[in-house]
N, C-alpha and C positions, 0 to 999 in steps of 0.2 A: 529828337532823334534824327539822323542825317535819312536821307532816301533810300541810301546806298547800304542795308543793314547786310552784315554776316550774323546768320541765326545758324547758332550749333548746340540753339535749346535742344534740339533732338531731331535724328534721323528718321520720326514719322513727317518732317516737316516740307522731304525732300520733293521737289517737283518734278513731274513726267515731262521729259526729252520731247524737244519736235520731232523727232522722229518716233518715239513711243506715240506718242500724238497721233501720227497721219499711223498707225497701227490700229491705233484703237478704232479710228475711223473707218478702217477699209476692213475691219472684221465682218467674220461670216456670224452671222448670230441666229438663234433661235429659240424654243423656248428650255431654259434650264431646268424645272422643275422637272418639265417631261423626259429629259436627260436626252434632249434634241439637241441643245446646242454645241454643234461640232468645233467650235474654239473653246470651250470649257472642257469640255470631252478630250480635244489635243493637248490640256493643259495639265487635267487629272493624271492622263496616260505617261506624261511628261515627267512629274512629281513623283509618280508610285516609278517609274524606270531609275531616275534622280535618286530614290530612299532603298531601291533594292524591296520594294513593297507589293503585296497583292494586288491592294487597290488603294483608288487617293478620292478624295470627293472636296471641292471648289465652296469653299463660303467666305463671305463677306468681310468677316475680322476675326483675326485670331484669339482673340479674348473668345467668341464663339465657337472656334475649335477647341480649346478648354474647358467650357460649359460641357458641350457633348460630351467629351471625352471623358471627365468628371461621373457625367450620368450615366455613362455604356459601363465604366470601371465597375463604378459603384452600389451603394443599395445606403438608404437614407437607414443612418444613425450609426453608418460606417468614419471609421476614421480616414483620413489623407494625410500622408506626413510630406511635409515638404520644405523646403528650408528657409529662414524667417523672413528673409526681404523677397521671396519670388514672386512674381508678376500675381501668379493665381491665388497670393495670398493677399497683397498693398495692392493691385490695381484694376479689382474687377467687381469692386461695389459689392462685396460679398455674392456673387453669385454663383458660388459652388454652393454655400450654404441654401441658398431661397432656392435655386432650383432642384439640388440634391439632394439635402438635407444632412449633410453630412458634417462631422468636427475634423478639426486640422489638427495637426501637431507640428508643431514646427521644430526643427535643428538650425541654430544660430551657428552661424559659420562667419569668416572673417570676409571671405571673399565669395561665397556662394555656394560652394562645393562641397558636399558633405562624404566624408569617409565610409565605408562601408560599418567598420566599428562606431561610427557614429549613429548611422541607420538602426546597426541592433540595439544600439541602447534607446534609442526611439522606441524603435517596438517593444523593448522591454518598459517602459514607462508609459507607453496604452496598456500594455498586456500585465500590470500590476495589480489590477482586478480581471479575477479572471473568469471565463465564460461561466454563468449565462449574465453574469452582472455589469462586464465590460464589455465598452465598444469594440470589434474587431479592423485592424486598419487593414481597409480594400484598395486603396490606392500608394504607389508611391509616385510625384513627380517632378522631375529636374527640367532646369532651365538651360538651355544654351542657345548663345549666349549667357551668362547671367547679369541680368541690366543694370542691379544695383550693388552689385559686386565688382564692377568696373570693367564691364565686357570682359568679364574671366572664361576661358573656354576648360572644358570638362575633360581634363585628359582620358584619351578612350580608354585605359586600363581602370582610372578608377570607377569611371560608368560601368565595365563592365563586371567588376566588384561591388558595387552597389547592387545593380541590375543581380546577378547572384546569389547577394543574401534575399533580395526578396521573392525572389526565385525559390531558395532554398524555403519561403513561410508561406508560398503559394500566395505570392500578392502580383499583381501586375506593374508595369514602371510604364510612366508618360510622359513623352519630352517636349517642353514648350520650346518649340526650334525657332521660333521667332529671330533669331541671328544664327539659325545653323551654318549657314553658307557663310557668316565670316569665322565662326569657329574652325569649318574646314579649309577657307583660305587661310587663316594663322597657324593651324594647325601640319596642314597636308595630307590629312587622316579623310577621306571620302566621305561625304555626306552618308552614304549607304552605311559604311562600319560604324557611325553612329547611331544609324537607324537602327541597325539591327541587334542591339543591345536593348533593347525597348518593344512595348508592346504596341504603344501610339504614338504618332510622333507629326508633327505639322511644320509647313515653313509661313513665312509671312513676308509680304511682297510689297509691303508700304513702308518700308524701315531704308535699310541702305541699296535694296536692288529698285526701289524709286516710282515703286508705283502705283497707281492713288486708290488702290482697290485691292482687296482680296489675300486669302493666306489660302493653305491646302492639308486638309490632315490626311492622312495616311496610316495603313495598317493592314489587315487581313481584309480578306473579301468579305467575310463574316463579319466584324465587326463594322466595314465601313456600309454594309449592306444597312444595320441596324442605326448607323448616323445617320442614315437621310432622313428616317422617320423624325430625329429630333433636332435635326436640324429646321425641318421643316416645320417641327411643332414653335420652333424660338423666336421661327418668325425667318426664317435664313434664304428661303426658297427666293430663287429669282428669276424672273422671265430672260430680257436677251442678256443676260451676263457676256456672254464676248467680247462685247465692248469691252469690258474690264478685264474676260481674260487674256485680252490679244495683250496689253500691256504688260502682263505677268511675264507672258512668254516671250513678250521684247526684253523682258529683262533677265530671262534667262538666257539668253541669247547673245545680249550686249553689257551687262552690269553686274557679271557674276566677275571674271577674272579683275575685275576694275576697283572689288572693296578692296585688296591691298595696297590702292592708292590710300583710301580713306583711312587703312591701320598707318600708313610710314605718314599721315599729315599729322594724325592722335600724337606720334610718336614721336615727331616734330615741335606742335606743340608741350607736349609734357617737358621736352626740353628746354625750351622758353621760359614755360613758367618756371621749372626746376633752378632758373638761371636768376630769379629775381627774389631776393633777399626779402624774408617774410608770406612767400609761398612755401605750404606745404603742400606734396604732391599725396596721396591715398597710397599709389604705390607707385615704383620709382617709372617703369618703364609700361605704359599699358601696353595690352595684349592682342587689343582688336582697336575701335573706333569708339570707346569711351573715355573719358578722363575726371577725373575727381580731383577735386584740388580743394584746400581752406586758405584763404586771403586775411584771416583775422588777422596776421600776423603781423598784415601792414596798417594798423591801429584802427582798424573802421569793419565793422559788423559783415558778412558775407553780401545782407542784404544792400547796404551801401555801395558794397563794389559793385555787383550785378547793377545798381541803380547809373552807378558811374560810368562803366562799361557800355551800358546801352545808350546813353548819351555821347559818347564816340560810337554807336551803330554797330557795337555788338551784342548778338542775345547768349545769353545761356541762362542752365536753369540750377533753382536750390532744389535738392531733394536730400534728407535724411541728415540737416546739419553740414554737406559738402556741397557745393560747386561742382555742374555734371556740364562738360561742353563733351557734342558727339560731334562727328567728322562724319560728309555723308557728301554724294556726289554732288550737290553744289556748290563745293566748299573748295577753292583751288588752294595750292602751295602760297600763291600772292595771298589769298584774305588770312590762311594762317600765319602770315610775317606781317600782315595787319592786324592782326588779333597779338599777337605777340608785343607789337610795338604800343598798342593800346594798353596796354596790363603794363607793360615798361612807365611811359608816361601814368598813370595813376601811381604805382609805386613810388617815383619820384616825387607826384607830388602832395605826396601821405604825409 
C-alpha cells in the first residue's frame, strides 16, 4: 500500500488540527470528577446552550452516553424499540442489555427512519401480551445522523411525530446525535429544534468535528444530575479531562460550519462512482458525509475491490453487504478526484 493512503474507512479516523493540538496543550485543567475542571465545565455549559438544554455532562465516548442513558430511561426487563441497524443496537457489544437488562425491538427501515405509524405498530407488537405477562417498552431511540442508513438526517417533522406517539404511551425518546451537527448543517433546522423533540440527547466530537476525545449528553438538570452517578459507576469519571475538552471546544469553534465541505466532497464522490458502469450507488445522492455503494457489478466480490483499492492507497470499509466511504476533514476535494480516478482504473481493468 503506497504511504500516501486516503482513508474514508470512517470519520472516527479523523486527526486533531495543529492548532486543536496547541489547544489542548494550553488548557486550563483540573479535576473533573470533582466538577473542578473549568474547560470541561466551559464545554458542558457550551453543549446544553448548543441543545437548548438544562444541563450537559462531558464523557469519554458516546457509546457511554448511551449506556447511561439506556439505564436513567429504563428499569431492567423493560423494552427499547429502536430501529434495526442503530448504533445502540450493531455497535455496542450488547451493552444496553449487560448493563440494563433490558430487550430491544427493533423497526427495520430502508434508510433509518422510522415513521410514527411504524412506532405504533412497534408498541403494538411488545404490547401483544399484555400487562402483568408482557414487557413494557421504556425507552424509545433515534439516531442522527443514521450511520447505517447512509448519513440519513431525521426530518424534524417526523421526530417530532415519532417523539408524540411516544409521548402520547408515556415512554421517553433518546437521541444518539453522534452526527447531529451534520444533520443540522444539511438540514438548516438548529441543533436545539432537534433537541427539543427528545428527552436525551448527546453530540460526539471524534467523528467529523475531529477530535480525538469525548462526546457530551445532555437533558434536564434532573436527569443529568442522576448521570453522573453512572457515569462514574462505568468507569467514565476523569481527573484533568481539559485536555480533551479544550479540543472539543476548538471544534466547536473551527469545524462546525466546515462539515458542509465534507457533505459537497460525499456528494462529489457519489457522482464518480455513479459515473462508472457496474457501480451501484445505495441511494442516488447522499445527504451528509456517508456513501454506500456495491462494486459487485464489476465482476469481483466487494471484498476484492476494497482489497484493490487499498493497493492504490485508499481505505474504505464493508459493512452490512455495502461499501461505506465517509468524507471527514482530512479528506480534500484533490484525494476525492484520487479516489474517483482509482475506482475508474479498477473498473477498467475488471
Amino acid at each position: 500500500m503506497p504511504d500516501d493512503v486516503v482513508s474514508l474507512f470512517s470519520d472516527t479516523g479523523t486527526q486533531p488540527t495543529a492548532a486543536m493540538r496547541a489547544a489542548m496543550a494550553a488548557a486550563e485543567v483540573g479535576d473533573e470528577q470533582e466538577g473542578q475542571d473549568p474547560t470541561v465545565n466551559r464545554l458542558q455549559e457550551r453543549v446544553a446552550g448548543l441543545l437548548g438544554t438544562e444541563s450537559a455532562l462531558w464523557f469519554p465516548s458516546g457509546t457511554m452516553c448511551n449506556l447511561v442513558a439506556v439505564k436513567l430511561h429504563t428499569q431492567p426487563g423493560d423494552v427499547v424499540i429502536a430501529e434495526a441497524q442503530a448504533h445502540v443496537v450493531r455497535a455496542e457489544s450488547g451493552g444496553a442489555a449487560l448493563a440494563s437488562g433490558v430487550l430491544v425491538e427493533t423497526i427495520r427501515t430502508a434508510r433509518g427512519i422510522f415513521t410514527a405509524a411504524e412506532l405504533e405498530a412497534a408498541f403494538d407488537r411488545v404490547h401483544t401480551v399484555p400487562a402483568p405477562w408482557g414487557a413494557p417498552a421504556g425507552l424509545i431511540c433515534v439516531e442522527q445522523t443514521h450511520n447505517l442508513g447512509g448519513g440519513s438526517v431525521w426530518p424534524l417533522d417526523a421526530l417530532a411525530a415519532v417523539a408524540d406517539c411516544a409521548r402520547g404511551r408515556g415512554v421517553p425518546v433518546h437521541m444518539d446525535g453522534a452526527r447531529l451537527l451534520n444533520a443540522s448543517t444539511a438540514s438548516g433546522v438548529p441543533p436545539a429544534a432537534f433537541a427539543a423533540a427528545v428527552d436525551s440527547v448527546w453530540i460526539d466530537f471524534t467523528k467529523g468535528l475531529g477530535a480525538p476525545i469525548g462526546a457530551v449528553l445532555a437533558g434536564s438538570s434532573a436527569f443529568i444530575r442522576r448521570a453522573r452517578r453512572y457515569k462514574q459507576l462505568f468507569g467514565g469519571g476523569m481527573r484533568q479531562a481539559g485536555i480533551a475538552a479544550a479540543g472539543c471546544l476548538h471544534a466547536l469553534d473551527h469545524h462546525v460550519e466546515r462539515l458542509a465541505v465534507d457533505h459537497a466532497h460525499a456528494r462529489l464522490l457519489a457522482r464518480g462512482l455513479d459515473a462508472v458502469d457496474g457501480i451501484r450507488l445505495r441511494s442516488p445522492e447522499p445527504e451528509t458525509n456517508i456513501v454506500f455503494f456495491d462494486a459487485r457489478g464489476l465482476g469481483m466480490s466487494n471484498a476484492e475491490f476494497l482489497d484493490r483499492l487499498a493497493a492504490s492507497g485508499v481505505r474504505m470499509s464493508s459493512i452490512g453487504g455495502w461499501i461505506r466511504a465517509v468524507t471527514h476533514l482530512d479528506v480534500s476535494r484533490a484525494d476525492i478526484d484520487r479516489v474517483i480516478t482509482a475506482i475508474r482504473d479498477i473498473a477498467h481493468s475488471s
